[in-house]
N, C-alpha and C positions, 0 to 999 in steps of 0.2 A: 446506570441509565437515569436521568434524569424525571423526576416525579411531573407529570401533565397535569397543570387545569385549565379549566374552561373557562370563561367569562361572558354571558349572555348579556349583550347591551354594550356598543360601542359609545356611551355617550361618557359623562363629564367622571361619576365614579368609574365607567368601567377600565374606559382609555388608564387612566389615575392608576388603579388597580393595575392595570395591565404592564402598566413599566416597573411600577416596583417588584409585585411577585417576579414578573423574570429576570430582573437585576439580584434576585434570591438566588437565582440559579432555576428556576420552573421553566416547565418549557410550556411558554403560554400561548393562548389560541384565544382571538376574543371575536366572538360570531355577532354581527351587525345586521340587520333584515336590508336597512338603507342602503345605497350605492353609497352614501357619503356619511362620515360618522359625524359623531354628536349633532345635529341637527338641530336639536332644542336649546342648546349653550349660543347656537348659530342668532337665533332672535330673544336671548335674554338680553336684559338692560336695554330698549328701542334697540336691537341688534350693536349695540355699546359693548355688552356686557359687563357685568356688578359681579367681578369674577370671586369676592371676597368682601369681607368687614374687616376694616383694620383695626379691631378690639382685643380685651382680654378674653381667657376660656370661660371668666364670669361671669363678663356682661355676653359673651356670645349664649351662653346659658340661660341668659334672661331674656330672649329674644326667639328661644325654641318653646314653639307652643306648644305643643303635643311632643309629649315624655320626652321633657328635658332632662330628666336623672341617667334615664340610656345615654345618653351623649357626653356625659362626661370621660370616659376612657376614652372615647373616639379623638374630643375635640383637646384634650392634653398628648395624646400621641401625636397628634399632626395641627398643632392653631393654624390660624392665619397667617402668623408671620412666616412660617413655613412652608405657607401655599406660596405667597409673596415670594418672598426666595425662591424656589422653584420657579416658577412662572421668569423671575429675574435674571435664574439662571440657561432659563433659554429663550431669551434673546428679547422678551418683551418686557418692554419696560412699562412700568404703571402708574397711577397718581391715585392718590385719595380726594374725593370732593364730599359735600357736606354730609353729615352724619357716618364717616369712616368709609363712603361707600371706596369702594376701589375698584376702580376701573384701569384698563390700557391706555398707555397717554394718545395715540393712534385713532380709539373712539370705534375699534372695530373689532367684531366678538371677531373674526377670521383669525385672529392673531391667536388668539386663546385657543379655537379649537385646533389651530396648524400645530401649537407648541404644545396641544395632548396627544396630539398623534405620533409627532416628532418623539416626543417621550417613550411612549409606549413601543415604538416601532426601534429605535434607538437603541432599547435594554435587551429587545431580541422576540417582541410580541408580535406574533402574526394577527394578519384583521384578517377575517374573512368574511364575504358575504355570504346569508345563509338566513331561515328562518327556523329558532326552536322550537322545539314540538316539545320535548317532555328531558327531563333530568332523571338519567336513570339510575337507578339503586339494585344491589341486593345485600340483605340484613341490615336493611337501614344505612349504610355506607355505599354512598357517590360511585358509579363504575363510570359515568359519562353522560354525553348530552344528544339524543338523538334530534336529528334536521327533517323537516317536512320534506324533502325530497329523498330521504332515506339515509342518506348519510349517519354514521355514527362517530363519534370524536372520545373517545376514552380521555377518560380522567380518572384522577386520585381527589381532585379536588374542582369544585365548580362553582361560580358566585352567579348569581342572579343578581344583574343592575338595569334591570330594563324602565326604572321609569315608573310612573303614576298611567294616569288615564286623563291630563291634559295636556293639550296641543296633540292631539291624535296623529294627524297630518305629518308629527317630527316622529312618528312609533309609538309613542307611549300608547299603547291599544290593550294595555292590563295582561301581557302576557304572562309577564311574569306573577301577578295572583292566581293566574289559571296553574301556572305548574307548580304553585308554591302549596295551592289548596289539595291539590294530587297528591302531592306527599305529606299530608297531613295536617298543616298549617292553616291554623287560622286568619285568615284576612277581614279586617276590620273596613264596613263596607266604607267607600273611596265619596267623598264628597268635594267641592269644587272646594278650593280657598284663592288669597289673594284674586279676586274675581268682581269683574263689575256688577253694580247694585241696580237692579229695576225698582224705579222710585213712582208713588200713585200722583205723582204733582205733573197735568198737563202741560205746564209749561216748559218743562226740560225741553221735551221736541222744538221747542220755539227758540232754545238758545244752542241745539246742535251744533258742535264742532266751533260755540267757545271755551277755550281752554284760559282758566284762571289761574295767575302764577301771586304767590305770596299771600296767599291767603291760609287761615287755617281753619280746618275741618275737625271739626269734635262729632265723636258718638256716645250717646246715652242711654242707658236702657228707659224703657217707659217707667215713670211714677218718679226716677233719683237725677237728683242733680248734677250728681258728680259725673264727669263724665270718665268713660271704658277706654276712652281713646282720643287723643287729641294732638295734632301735629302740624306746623308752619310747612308747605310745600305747594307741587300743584294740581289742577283737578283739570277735568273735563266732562263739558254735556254730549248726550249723546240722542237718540230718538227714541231709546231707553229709560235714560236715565241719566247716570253717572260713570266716568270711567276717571282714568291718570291716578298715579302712584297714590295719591292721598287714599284713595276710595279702594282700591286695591289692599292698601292695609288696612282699612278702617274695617274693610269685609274679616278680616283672619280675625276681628275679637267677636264676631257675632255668632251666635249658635244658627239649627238649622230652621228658625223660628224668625226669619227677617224682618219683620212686623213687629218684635217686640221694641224696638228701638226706633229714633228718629237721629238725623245728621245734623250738624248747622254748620253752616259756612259763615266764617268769621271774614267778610269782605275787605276790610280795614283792620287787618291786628296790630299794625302801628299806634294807633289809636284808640285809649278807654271812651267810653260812651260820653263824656263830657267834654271831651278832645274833640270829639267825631262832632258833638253838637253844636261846638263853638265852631267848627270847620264847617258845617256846613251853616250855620248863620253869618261869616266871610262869607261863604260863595252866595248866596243870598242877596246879600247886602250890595253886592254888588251887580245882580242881578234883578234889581224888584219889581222891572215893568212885566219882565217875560214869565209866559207860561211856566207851572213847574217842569212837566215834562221836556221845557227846552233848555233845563237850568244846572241838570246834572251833569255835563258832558266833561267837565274835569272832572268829575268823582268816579263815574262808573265808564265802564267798556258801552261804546255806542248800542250792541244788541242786548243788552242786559237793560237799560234807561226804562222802556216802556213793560218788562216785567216786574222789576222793582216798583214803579210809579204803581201798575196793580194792584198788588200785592197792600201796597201802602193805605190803601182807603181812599187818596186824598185824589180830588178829580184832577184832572192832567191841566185842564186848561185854567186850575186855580195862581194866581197871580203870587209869585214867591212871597209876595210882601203883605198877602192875606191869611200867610201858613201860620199858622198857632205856633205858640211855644211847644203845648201837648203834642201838635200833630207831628212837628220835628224831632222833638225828642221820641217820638216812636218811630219815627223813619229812622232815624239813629240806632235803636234797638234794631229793629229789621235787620239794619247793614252789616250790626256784628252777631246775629245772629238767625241768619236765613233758614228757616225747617224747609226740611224734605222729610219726606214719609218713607222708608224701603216697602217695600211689599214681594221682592224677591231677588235672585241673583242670576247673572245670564247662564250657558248651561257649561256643565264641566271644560266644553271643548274652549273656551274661553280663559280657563282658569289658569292661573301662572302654575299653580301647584295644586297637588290633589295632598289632599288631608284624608288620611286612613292609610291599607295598606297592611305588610305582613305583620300581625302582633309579637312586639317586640320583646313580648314576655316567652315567645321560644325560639329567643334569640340571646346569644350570649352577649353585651356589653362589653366583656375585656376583648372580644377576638371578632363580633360579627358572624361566629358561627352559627350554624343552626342548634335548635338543642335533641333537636329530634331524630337530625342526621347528620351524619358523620361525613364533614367535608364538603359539608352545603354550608354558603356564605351568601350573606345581602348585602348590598351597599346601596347607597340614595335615597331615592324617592319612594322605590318599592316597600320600603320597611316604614311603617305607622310612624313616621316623625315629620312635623315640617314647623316650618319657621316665618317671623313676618318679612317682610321685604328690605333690602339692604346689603345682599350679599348672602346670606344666612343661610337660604336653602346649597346654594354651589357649595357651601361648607361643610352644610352637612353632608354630602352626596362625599366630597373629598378626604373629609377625615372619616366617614366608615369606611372607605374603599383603602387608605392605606389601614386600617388597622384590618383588613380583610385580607390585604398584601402581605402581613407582616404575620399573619397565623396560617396563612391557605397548604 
């Protein structure tokens, strides 16, 4: 007779999970709370999906923020080109755009999630809907996975892939720390990451729902120069603060101390600051009767003009051709270095990924087993690992979940 597991969480590791364990021969059962599975893979990448990174295990290594040494046996059992392949092999086809992300040429996560289902349902894996309540044991060894409506589902083996605690509304509602803590695991408490930044500068609200493309965003802790983080991409204001991919990563290098650091928005990266001053003494020059404030309209974005002019010192209605040398050249400054203040971040429900989660110190590395129990498995997000943005976290959820397939 063939050996049963369970798998709690229909999303991106478990679906994953789910075709390969029963192409082992398992006869697999993967319990879903949602009518519809992976939900959350549904609105990654603006619902695009960033189903992967098309890099080495080394650099994807250097991209996991929280205990990247765990993820070495994972991400050599299954890389990327792997997922790629897969993913190619049933039936969607994909592209790489900049920085390795990879995406379906299509532009629609549906495709992704249709070909994990296809997968898993293919090898011989039933979905079923259902909510779990608890992973049962005796002697420390897995017997099954009891259902809040009573149901009980016997196993030899059972993986917990249910997800972080963001995007609540997609499941992720921490079930899995709840039954992980039951059985004696430690959970390392969940904090928001890749997550928008509440910033103390009133004028963000004033430029809501401009989204800046080609700029670059540097973060720096207080007092050093050098900056934590720095990247060519795009942003967005919001009534908050800050949102869009840049600000997204910039959050995953900050501690839970938002204040210690400041952002600057590099308006013109084209341009070094002497570049930027001879550019704007051309538009100047050619403008020397009018107002300054009516002189930037090739430089900056129409709703941006009159908070720059602010910010700049210089009175709006000063005549271009009265502006100082000094005073330009620190508009100049400004442009390539715009501060914002953080003073917090929006709340988990917001977050692309939760950072924390089961400690993966009793957790095996070669297999995703438990260490505590015999035939308890994690995969994804639920397990203290995550990564910046780019593909990274879907990898990590994919390569523990085959090396969870490949021991269960």
């Amino acid at each position: 007779m063939n050996k049963k597991a369970v798998i709690i969480g229909a999303g991106a590791a478990g679906l994953l999970c789910g075709g390969f364990a029963a192409r082992r021969g398992l006869e697999v059962t993967i319990v879903e709370k949602n009518a519809r599975a992976a939900r959350k893979v549904m609105i990654t990448g603006k619902g695009r999906c960033n189903v992967t990174n098309d890099c080495s295990p080394d650099d994807f290594i250097k991209n996991v923020r929280t205990n990247s040494r765990f993820m070495y046996g994972a991400i050599n059992s299954f890389p990327s080109s792997e997922v790629m392949a897969l993913f190619e092999s049933l039936g969607v086809k994909l592209k790489t755009e900049r920085g390795n992300r990879v995406f379906p040429v299509s532009d629609k996560a549906v495709e992704i999630v249709d070909a994990l289902v296809k997968f898993a349902k293919s090898g011989g894996a039933k979905i079923v809907q259902g909510q779990a309540k608890e992973v049962l044991t005796q002697d420390r060894k897995v017997t099954g996975v009891l259902l809040e409506d009573g149901r009980v589902l016997p196993a030899q083996a059972v993986m917990i892939a249910t997800g972080g605690l963001s995007y609540p509304l997609t499941g992720s509602t921490g079930d899995g720390y709840r039954m992980a803590e039951k059985l004696g695991h430690r959970v390392v408490p969940a904090r928001p990451s890749l997550v928008p930044i509440v910033v103390k500068e009133p004028w963000c609200a004033q430029l809501m729902g401009l989204s800046l493309k080609n700029v670059t965003l540097s973060l720096k802790e207080q007092g050093k120069s050098k900056p934590i983080f720095s990247e060519l991409g795009e942003m967005l204001f919001t009534h908050f603060g800050v949102s869009g991919p840049l600000v997204l990563s910039a959050s995953a290098y900050m501690n839970e101390n938002p204040e210690r650091y400041r952002l600057f928005i590099d308006l013109k990266p084209g341009l070094d600051e002497a570049q930027l001053d001879a550019r704007l003494l051309r538009d100047f020059e050619g403008e020397k009767n009018k107002d300054f404030i009516n002189s930037l309209s090739m430089l900056l974005p129409k709703k941006m003009i009159p908070v720059a002019v602010r910010l700049s010192g210089i009175d709006p209605q000063t005549k271009v051709n009265s502006i100082t040398k000094k005073q330009r050249r620190e508009f100049a400054a400004l442009l390539k270095a715009l501060p914002l203040t953080p003073k917090g971040f929006r709340p988990m429900e917001e977050a692309i990924i939760t950072s924390g989660g089961v400690d993966v110190g009793q957790i095996s590395p070669k297999t995703m087993e438990s260490k505590l129990v015999e035939g308890l498995f994690f995969a994804g997000e639920v397990i203290d690992v995550d990564a910046f943005t780019g593909g990274f976290n879907l990898q990590v959820a994919f390569s523990t979940a085959y090396l969870a397939a490949q021991n269960m």
